[in-house]
N, C-alpha and C positions, 0 to 999 in steps of 0.2 A: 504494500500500500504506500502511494506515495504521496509526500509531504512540504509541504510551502509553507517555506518559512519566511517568507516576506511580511515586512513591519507596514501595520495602516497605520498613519497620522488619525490619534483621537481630538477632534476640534470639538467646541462651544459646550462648554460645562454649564450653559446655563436653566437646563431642566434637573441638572445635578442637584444645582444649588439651590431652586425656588422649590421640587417637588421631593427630591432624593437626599412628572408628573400632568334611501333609492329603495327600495324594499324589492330587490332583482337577486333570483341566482348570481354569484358571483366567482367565476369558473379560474381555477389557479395554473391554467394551462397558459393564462391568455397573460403570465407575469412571472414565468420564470425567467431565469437568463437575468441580460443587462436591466437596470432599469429605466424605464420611458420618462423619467425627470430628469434626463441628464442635459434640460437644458432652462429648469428650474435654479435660480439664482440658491446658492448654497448660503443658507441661514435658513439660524435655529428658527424655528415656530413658538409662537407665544405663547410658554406653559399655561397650565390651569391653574387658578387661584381657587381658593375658598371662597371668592365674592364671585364667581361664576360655574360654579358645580349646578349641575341640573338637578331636579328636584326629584328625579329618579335616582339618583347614583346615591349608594349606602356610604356616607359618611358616619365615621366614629372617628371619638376624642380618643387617640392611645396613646396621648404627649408623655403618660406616668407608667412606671409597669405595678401590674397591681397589686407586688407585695416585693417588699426589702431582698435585696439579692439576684435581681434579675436584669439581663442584658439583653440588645437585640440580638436574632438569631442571621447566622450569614445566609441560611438556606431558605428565609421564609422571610425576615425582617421584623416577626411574630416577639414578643417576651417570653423570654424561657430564661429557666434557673441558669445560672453561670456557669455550674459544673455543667449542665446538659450540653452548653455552647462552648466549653474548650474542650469534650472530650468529640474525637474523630467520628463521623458519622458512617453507616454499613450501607453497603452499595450490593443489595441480594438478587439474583438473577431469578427472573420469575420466566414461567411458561403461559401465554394466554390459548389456550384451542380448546372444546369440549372437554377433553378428558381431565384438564389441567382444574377449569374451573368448578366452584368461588375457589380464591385466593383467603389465606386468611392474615389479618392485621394490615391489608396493604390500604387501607384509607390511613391508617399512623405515618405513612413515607409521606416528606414535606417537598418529595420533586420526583417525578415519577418519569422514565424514557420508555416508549415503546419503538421497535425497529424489526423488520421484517430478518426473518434467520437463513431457512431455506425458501427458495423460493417466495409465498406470501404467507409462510408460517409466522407467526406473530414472536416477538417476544417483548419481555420488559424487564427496566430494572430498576428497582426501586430503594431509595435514598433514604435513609431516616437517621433523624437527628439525633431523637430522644428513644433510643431501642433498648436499655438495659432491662428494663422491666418487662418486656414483650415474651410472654407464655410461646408462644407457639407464632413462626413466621413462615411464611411461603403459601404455597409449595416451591421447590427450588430446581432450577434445572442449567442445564453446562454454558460457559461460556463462548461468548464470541469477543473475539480483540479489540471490536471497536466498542462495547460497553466497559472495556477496561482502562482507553483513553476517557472516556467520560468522567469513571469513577474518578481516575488520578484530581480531574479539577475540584474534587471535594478533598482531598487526600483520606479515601474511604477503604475500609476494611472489607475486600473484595470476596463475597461470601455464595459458591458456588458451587456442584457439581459437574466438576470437570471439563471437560474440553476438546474440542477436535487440536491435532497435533501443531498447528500453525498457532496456537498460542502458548506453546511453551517457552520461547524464547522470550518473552514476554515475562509472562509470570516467573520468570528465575532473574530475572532483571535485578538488581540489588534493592532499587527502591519499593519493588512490588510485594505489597502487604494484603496476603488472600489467605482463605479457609475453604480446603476442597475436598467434600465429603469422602469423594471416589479415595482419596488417599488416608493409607490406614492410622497417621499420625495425627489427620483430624478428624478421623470417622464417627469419634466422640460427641463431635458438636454439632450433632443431627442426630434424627429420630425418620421412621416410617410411623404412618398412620396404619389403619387396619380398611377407613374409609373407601379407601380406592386403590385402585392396580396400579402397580412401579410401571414408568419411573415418575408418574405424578403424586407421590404419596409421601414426597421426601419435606421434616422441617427441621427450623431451627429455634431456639431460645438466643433472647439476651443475655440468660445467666448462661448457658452453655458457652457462647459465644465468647460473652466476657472473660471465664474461665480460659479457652483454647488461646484467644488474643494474652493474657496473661503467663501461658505453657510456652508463647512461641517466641515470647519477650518481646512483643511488639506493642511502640510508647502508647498510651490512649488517646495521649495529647496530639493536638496537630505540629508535623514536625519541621513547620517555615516550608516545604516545598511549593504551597499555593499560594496564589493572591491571598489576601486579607479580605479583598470587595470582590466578590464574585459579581453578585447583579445589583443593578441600582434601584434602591426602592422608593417610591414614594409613599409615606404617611397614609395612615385609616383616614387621617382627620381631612386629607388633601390629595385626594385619589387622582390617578392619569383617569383623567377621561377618553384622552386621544381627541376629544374635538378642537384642539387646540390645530388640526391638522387638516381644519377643513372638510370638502371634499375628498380630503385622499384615505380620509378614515372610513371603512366602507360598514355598511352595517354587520353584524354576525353575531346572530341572539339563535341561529345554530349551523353550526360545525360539522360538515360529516364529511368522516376519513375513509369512505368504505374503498375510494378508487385506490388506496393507499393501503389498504387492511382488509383486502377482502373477506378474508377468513375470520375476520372477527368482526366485521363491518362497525366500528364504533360511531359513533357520535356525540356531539357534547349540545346541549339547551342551555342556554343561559335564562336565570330566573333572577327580575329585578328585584324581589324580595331581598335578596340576601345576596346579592351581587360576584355572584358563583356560577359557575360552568360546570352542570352536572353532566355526567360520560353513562352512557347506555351501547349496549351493544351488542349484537345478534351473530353469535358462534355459527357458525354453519352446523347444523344438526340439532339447535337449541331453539330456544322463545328468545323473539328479543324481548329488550329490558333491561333493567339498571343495574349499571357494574356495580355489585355489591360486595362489601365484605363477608365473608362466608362467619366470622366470630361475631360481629355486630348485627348485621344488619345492614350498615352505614354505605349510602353510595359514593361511589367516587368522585369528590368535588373538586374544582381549581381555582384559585381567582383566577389565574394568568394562564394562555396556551401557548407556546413557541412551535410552530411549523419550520422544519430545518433542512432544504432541500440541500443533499446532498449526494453528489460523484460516487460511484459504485461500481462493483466487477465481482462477474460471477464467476469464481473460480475451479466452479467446473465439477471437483469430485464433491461428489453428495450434493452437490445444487450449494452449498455453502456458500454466503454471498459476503462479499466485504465493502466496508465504506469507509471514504475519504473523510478523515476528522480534522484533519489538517490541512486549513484551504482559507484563504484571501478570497474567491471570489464567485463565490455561492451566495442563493440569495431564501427568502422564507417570509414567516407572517408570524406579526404579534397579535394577539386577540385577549380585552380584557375588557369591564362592562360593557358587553353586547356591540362594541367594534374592532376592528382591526385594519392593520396598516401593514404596507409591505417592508420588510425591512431586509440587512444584508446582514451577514456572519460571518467572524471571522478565527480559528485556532491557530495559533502559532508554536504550540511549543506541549510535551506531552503533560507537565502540572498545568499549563496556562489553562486561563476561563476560555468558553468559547462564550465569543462576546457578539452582540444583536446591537444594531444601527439603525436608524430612519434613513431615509432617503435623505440627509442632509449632512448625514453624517454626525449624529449626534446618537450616543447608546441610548438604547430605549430604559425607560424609566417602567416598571415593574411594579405593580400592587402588591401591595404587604399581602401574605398570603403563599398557600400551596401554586406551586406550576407543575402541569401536561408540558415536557414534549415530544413532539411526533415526528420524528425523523424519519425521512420519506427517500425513495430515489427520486432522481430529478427528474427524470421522464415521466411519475405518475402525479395526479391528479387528483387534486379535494375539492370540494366544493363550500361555499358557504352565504349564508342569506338573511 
């Protein structure tokens, strides 16, 4: 897989500073590639204030956290306890197809990836900040390389069942900090269900986890290899609207990925109530309906979705597909109360963020809250309306 390491110039921090803030099918074939504002004058757009928030958008005061000892979270921008926020967050590879689902604990992950494996088999990986207390996680199934570049940008504790052969070089990398069932020194830190037929039957605990991470002397703390700022968030009290963006912010109160996931055809609604993008979605062989938690109940909620078209190659044996995570000039969609904008991405470097831009070249500003993203090849096609 190859890699571009070329430097973007980051201009105009000033959605940084103030917020960190057609009712048509709208078809994502017709906006990959370059963008069609490249002859739009480069400057920022007029963030959003609190004296122009619409009277739909869910404002909250979260200026205090609600009790002594707590800090913003890098992965959510949410309050959470201090120890939760300096200790490394688990990056557990999940399997989405009939046999796999419900998932259990996966509404707990504060940033969720899904990405096609073989062919349009689905997968996901899911992120969680605060998992020491977590009974039972998954189900878990083997890696692929490129949710291993992802994990690095959290510096996360890479928690899987094995792997096709092209990621070993990888995972013996010095920096590379994982838990892999298949292998007998961490077979420990997993269990089978009785629920259902292997290999979707496999989970994990916090305390397991915690315990094997402690056997294999790996720090808890994050160890300076990432940014500090991953994404930039704005305020409950001072929400990105995006209509600070015009027309170019197009409407999307719903999201459907099915040209992207066939096999699990998702979808997200967004509900002004509570200013959340709920995910539903219809397995081939199943009812559609809401991605739920199989321990809760709880549906899958986001404030924020990042759509990440990226470069891909299918390599052939087993259908095993791989994608470019390191790229300058790939381009995608933000989507957060019920609009979205087209925006670019950029990875430079294996700890680096992969970082999202407006068409101006300004990083997108980010609702406090969970993020979806959906990492797609570039040649397929989402819709939204």
């Amino acid at each position: 897989m190859s890699r571009i390491k070329c430097c973007f110039l980051l201009t105009a921090l000033v959605m940084l500073l103030t917020a960190c803030g057609q009712e048509n099918d709208f078809d994502n074939s017709t906006t990959t590639g370059e963008s069609e504002s490249a002859s739009v004058p480069v400057v920022p757009p007029s963030p959003t204030t609190p004296d122009n928030i619409p009277s739909n958008i869910v404002v909250e005061d979260d200026s205090q956290p609600p009790r002594e000892g707590m800090v913003r979270s890098r992965l959510t921008n949410e309050w959470v306890d201090a120890s939760v926020a300096e200790t490394r967050p688990i990056a557990v590879i999940i399997p989405n197809e009939v046999a796999a689902a419900p998932h259990y604990n996966l509404s707990e992950a504060s940033i969720l990836y899904e990405a096609n494996v073989e062919g349009y088999v689905s997968r996901m990986m899911a992120v969680y900040e605060d998992w020491k207390d977590l009974d039972k996680i998954g189900n878990i199934r083997s890696l692929r390389s490129y949710y291993a570049y992802w994990a690095f940008e959290w510096d996360a504790f890479i928690v899987h069942m094995g792997g096709p052969y092209f990621i070993n070089d990888l995972m013996a990398e010095e920096t590379t900090q994982n838990i892999d069932g298949t292998l007998d020194s961490d077979s420990a830190a997993f269990f089978r269900s009785a629920d259902r037929s292997a290999p979707h039957n496999t989970y994990t605990s916090g305390s397991a986890l915690t315990r094997m991470i402690g056997e294999k002397g790996y720090p808890l703390k994050y160890r300076g290899l990432t940014e500090d700022t991953h994404f930039c968030f704005a305020p409950k009290a001072s929400p990105n609207t995006l209509l600070q963006y015009d027309s170019e912010a197009k409407n999307a109160s719903y999201i459907d990925m099915s040209g992207c996931y066939p096999l699990t055809r998702c979808y997200f609604e967004f509900n002004e109530e509570d200013g959340l993008y709920y995910r539903s979605q219809h397995l081939s062989g199943a009812s559609d309906g809401p991605h739920a938690d199989a321990l809760t109940g709880e549906q899958l909620t986001f404030k924020n979705i990042l759509v990440q078209n990226v470069k891909y190659e299918d390599l052939g044996s087993g259908g095993y597909l791989a994608f470019q995570c390191h790229d300058t000039t790939r381009d995608g969609w933000f989507f957060t109360n019920g609009k979205g904008i087209h925006v670019k991405w950029e990875k430079t470097g294996d700890y680096g963020a992969t970082k999202f831009y407006d068409d101006y070249g300004n990083e997108v500003v980010l609702n406090t809250g969970k993020t979806m993203i959906c990492v797609v090849k570039e040649d397929d096609n989402f819709t939204f309306r």
